[in-house]
Backbone as CSV, one residue per row, in Angstrom:
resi,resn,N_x,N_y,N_z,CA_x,CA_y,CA_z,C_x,C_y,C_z
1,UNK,-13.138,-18.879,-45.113,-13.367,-19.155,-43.723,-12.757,-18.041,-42.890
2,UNK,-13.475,-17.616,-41.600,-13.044,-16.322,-41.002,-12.012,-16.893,-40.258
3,UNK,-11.149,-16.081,-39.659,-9.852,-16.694,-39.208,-9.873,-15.686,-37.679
4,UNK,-11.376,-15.194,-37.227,-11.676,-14.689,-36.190,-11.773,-15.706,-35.074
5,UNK,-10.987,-15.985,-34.115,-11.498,-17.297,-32.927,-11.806,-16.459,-31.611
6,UNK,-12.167,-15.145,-31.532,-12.817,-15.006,-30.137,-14.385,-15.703,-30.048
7,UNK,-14.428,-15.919,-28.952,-15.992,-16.762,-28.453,-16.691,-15.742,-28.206
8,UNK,-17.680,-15.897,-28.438,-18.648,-14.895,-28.095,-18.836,-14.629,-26.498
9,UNK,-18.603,-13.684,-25.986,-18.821,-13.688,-24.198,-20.030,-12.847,-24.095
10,UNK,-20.543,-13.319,-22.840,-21.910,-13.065,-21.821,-21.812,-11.547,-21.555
11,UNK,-22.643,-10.882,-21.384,-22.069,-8.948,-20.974,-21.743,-9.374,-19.650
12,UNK,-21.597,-10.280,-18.594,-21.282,-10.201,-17.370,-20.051,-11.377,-17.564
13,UNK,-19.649,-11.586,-18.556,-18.166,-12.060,-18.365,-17.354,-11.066,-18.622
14,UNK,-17.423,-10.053,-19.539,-16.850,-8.983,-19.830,-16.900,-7.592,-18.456
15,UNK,-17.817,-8.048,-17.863,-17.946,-7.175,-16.631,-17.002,-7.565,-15.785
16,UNK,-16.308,-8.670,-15.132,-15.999,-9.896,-14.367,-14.488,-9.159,-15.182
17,UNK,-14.237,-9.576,-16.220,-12.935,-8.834,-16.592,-12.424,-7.696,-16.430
18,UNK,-13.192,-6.529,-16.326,-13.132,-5.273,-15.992,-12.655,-5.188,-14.424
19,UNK,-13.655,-5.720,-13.797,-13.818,-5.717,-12.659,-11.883,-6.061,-12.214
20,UNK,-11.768,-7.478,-13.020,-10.379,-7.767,-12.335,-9.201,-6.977,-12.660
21,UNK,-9.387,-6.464,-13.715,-8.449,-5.112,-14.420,-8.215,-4.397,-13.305
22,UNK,-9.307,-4.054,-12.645,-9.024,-2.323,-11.739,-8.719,-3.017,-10.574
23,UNK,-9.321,-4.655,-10.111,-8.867,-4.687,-8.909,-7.065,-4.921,-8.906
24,UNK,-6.662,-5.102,-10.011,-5.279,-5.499,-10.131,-4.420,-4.465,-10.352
25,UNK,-4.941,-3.672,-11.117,-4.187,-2.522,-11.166,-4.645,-1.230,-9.900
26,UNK,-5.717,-1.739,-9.091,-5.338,-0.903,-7.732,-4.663,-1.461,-6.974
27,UNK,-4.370,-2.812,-6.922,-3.317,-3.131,-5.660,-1.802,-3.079,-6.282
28,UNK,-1.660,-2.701,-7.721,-0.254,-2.422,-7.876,-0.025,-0.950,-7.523
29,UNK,-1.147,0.029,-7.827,-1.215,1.218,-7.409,-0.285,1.135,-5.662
30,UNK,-1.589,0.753,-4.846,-1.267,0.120,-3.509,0.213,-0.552,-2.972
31,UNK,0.504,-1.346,-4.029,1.650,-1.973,-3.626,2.604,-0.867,-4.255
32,UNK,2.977,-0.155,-5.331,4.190,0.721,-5.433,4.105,1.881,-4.230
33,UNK,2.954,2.364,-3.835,2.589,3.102,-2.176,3.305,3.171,-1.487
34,UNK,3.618,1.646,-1.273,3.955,0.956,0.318,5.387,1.159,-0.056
35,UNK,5.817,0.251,-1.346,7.376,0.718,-1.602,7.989,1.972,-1.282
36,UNK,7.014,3.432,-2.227,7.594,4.101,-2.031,7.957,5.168,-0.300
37,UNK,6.311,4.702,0.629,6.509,4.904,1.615,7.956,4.445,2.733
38,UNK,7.754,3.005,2.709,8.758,2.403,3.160,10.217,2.840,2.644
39,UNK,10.818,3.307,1.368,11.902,3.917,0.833,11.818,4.977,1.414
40,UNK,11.228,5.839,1.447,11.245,7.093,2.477,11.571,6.907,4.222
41,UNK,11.231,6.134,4.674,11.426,6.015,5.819,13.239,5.733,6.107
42,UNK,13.186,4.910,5.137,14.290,3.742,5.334,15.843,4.990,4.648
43,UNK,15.405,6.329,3.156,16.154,7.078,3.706,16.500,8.188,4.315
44,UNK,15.123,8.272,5.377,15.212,9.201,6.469,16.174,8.566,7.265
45,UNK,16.036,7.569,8.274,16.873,6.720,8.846,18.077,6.529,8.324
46,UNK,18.569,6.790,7.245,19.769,6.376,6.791,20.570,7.644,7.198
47,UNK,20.110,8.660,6.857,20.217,9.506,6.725,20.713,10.886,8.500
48,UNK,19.250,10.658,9.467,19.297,10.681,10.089,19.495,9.973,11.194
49,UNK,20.879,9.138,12.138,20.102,8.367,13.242,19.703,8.934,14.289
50,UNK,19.103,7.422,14.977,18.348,7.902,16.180,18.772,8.686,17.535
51,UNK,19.736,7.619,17.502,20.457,8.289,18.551,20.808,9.673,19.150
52,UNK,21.173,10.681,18.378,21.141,11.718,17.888,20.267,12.569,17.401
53,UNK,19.013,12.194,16.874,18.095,13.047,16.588,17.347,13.998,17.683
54,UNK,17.085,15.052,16.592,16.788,16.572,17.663,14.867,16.136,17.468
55,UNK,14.203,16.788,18.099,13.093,16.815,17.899,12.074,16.825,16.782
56,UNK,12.653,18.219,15.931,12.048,17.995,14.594,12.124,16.661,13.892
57,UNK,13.640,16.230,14.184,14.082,15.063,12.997,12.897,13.970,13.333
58,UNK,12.850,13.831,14.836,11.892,12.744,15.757,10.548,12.868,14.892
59,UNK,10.376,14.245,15.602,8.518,14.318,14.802,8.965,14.190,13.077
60,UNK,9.054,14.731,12.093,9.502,14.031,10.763,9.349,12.555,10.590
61,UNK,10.486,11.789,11.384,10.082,10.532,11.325,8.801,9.929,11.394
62,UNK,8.575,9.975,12.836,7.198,9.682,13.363,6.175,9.866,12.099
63,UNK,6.068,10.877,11.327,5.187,11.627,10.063,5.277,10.591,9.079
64,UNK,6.725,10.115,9.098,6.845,8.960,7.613,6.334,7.653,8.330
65,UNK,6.540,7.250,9.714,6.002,6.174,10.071,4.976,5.825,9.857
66,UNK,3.945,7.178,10.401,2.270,7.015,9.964,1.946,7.149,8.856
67,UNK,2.722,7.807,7.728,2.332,7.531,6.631,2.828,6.038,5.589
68,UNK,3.904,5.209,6.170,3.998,3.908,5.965,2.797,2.800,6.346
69,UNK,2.237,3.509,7.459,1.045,2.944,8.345,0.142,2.838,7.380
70,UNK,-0.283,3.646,7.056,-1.253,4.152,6.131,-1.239,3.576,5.159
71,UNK,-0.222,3.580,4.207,-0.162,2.973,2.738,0.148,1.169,2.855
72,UNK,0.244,1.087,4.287,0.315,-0.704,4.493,-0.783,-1.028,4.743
73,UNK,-1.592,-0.188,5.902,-3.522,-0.603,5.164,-3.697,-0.637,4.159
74,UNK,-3.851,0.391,3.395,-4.257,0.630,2.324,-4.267,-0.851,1.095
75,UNK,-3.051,-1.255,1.563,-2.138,-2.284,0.401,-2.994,-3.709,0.692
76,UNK,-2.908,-3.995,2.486,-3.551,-4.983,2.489,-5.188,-5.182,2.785
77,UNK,-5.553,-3.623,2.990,-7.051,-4.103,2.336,-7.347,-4.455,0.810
78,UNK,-6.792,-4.014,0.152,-6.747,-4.204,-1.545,-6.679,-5.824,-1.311
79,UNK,-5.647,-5.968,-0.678,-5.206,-7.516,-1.188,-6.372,-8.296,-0.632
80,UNK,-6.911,-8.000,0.404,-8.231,-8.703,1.167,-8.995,-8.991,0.227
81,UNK,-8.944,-7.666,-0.465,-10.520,-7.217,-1.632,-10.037,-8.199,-2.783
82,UNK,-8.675,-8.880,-3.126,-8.604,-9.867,-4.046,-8.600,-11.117,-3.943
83,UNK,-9.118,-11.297,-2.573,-9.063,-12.672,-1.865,-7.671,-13.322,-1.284
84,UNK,-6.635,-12.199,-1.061,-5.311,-12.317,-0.546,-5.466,-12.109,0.858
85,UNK,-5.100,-13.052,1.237,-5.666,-12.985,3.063,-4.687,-12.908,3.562
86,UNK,-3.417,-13.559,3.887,-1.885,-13.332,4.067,-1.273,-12.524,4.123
87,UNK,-1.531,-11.728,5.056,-0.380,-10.620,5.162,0.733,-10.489,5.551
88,UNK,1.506,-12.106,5.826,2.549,-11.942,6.075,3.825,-11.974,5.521
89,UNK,3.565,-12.485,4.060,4.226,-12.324,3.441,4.726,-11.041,2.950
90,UNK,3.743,-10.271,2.821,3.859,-8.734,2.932,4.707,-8.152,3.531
91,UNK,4.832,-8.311,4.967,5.455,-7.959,6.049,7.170,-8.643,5.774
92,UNK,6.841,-9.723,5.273,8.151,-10.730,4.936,8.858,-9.957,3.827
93,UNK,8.555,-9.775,2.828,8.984,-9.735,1.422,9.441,-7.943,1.203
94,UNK,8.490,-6.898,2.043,8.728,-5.793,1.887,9.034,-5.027,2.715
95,UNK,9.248,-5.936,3.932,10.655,-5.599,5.498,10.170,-4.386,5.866
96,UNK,8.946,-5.124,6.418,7.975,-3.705,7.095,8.370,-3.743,8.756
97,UNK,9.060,-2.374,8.667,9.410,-2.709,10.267,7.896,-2.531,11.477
98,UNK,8.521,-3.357,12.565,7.439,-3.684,13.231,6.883,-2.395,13.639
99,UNK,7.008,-0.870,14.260,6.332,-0.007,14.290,5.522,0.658,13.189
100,UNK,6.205,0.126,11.518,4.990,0.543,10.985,3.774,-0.422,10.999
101,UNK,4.105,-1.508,11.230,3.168,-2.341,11.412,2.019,-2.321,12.628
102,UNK,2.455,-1.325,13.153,1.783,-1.491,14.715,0.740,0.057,14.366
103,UNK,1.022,0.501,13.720,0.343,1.751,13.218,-0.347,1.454,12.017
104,UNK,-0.812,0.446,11.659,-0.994,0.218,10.103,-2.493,0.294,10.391
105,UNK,-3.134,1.008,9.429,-4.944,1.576,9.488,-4.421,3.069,10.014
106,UNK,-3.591,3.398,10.434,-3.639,5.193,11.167,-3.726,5.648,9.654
107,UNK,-4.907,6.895,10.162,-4.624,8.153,9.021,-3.993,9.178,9.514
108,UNK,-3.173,9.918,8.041,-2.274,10.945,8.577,-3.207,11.925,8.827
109,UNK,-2.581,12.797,10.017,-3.532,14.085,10.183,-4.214,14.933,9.104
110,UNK,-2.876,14.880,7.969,-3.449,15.574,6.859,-4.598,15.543,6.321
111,UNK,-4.592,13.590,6.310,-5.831,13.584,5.683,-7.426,13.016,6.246
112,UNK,-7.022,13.377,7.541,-8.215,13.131,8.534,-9.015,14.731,8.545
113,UNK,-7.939,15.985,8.114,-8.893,16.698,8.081,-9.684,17.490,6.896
114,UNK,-8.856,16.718,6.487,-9.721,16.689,4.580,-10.774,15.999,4.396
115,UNK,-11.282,14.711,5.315,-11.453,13.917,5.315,-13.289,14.976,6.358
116,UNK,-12.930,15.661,7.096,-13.880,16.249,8.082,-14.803,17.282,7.474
């Protein structure tokens, strides 16, 4: 007696699996993004404060803000695309400060003109 127990699957159940593979492993893509964006910000700021900052340091910042912006779209359109509608937990869990949040969908210049 064969001691094989997979079931035989449909070619569109095996598609359906694929499918959830990449959507899962793009929103972890997405979600380590946002981490590593947000860690950047958080040790620019540590690093530099505000109070005190000269212009460059200002514009710099501003640069990591929009690019936190960016990779927090990015994260929660993915999650949309997995039927994760809630973004506030997002905001909750990975202490997205409210200006990147207020910028979130901006593209960085960089890549608006790569993009042209």
């Amino acid at each position: 007696m064969s001691r094989d127990f997979r079931l035989p699957r449909a070619p569109v159940d095996v598609l359906d699996y694929e499918i959830a593979q990449d959507m899962a492993s793009a929103l972890g893509r997405m979600g380590r993004a946002l981490e590593e964006a947000l860690a950047k910000l958080r040790e620019f700021d540590a690093a530099y404060p505000r109070s005190d900052a000269a212009a460059p340091a200002r514009q710099a910042r501003h640069t990591l803000v929009i690019e936190a912006g960016h990779a927090l779209w990015m994260f929660v359109v993915q999650r949309e695309a997995c039927g994760l509608r809630d973004s506030r937990t997002i905001m909750r869990d990975y202490k997205v400060p409210g200006e990147v949040q207020q910028c979130m969908g901006a593209v960085p210049a960089t890549s608006r003109r790569a993009a042209t």
